[in-house]
N, C-alpha and C positions, 0 to 999 in steps of 0.2 A: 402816458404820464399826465398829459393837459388833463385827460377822462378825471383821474384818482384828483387833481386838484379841484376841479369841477365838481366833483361828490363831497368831496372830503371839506371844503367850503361853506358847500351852500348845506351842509348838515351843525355847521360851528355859526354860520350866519343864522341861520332858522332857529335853533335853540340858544343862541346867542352862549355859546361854550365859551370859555376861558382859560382851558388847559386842554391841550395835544399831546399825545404819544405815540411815536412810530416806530414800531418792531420791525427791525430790516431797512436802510435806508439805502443799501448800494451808495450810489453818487449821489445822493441825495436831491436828485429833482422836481422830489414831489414836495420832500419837506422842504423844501426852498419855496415854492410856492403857497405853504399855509398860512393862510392869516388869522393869527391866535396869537393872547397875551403871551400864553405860555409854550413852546413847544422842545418837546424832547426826545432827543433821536438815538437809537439803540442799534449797535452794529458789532460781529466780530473783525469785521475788514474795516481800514481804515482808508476807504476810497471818498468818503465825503471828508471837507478838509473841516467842517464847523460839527464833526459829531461831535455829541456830548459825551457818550459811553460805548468804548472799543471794548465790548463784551458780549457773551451770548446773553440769549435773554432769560435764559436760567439766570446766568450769574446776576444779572441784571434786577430783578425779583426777589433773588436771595438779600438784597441791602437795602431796595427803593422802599422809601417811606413818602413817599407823595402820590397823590391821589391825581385821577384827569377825568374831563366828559366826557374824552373822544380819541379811542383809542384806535389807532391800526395796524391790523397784524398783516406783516408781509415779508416776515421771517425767512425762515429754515420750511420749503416748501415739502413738506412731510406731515403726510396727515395726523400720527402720534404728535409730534412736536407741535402742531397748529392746534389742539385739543389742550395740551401740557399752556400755552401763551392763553389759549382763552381763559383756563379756570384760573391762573394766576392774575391776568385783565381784569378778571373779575372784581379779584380782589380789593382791588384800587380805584376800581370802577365809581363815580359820585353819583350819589342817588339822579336819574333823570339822563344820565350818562349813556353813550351809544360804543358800539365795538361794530368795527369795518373788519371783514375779512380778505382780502384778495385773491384771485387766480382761481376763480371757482369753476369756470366754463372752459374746459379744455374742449380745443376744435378737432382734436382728431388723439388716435388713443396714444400717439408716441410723445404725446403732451403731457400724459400723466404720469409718466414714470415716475417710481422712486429717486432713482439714480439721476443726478443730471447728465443731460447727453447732447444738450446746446444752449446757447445763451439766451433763448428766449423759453423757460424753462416753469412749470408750473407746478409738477409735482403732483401728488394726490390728494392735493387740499380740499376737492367735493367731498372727499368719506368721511372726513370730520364732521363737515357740514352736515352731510348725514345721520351721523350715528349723534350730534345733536339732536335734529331733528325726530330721531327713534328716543331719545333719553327726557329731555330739557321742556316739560311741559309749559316753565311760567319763563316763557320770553316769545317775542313777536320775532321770527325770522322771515327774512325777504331778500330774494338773490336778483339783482340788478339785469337784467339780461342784455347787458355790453362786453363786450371782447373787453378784458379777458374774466369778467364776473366779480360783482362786488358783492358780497353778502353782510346785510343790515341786520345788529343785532341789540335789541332793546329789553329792558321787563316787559313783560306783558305773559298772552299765553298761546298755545295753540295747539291743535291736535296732534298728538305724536303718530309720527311713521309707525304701520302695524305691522311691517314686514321683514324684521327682525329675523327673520330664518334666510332670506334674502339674501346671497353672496353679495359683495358691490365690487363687479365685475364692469368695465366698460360696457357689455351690453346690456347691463344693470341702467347705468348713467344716460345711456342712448334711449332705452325703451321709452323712459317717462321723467324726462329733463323736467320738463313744464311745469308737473305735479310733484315730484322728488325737492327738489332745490324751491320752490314755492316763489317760482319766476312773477318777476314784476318790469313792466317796461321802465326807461329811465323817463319817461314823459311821465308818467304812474308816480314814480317817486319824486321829482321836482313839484308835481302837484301834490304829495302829499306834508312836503315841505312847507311851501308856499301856504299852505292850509296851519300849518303850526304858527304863522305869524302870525294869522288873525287878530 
């Protein structure tokens, strides 16, 4: 949790953002800790008492008319539905704006299940990441390489994955974590923060 407010911060500090959005907020301990003008939290469980919107983020999407810099999605941890928040994210997205994804680095494979099968639960949120990464030429993607993985996602460009015949199989994820998810340390990304303030 401290991790996600730590990133999620010092990405609204460095670009000096002015509006936040959280897809998934559980209990809300991360978006308690953001500091942003604007922040908005999207939930269908109503375990945080300050949500703003007890709805999926379908419905959620379906009516919002406002725009943010700094989105995160840490939804419905299924990799169709993390795909379905991003192109929607998109939408709203403010020119210069970032999208955070979470729970990218599962530690071992009963982590990636579809199905939830314990409370500390991740889902198959890498093969979105991926199958961005095979698709989405003009954006910079960079996946944080902290437990449990944050993946940074900008305009920009980069080479698409060529290995589209490729099942994304756990031993898919195992063989070439490194080079797949396009890992960056978090010392890597605080410096390249810190480089935006100049």
């Amino acid at each position: 949790m401290q991790q996600s407010i730590n990133i999620l911060n010092t990405l609204i500090k460095s670009n000096k953002y002015k509006t936040y959005l959280e897809i998934g907020v559980d209990l809300g301990n991360t978006h308690k800790g953001i500091v942003c003008e604007r922040k908005v939290s999207v939930d269908p469980s109503k375990k945080y008492t300050d949500l703003m919107f007890q709805e999926t983020s379908d419905d959620f999407f379906a009516h919002n008319k406002e725009t943010f810099d700094l989105i995160f999605i840490d939804g419905l941890h299924v990799s169709d539905q993390v795909i379905k928040d991003f192109y929607n994210s998109l939408v709203i997205l403010n020119e210069g704006g970032t999208i955070v994804m979470h729970d990218l680095i599962p530690a071992k494979e009963s982590d990636q299940t579809r199905e939830r099968t314990a409370v500390q639960w991740m889902g198959d949120v890498w093969k979105a990441w991926i199958q961005l990464r095979r698709e989405e030429k003009d954006f910079s993607m960079h996946c944080i390489n902290v437990w449990p993985g944050y993946g940074i996602i900008t305009k920009g460009s980069q080479e698409l994955l060529q290995d589209t015949d490729e099942e994304l199989t756990w031993e898919y994820f195992q063989k070439n974590t490194k080079e797949k998810m396009n890992i960056i340390t978090l010392e890597e990304f605080y410096k390249q923060c810190k480089n935006l303030k100049k």
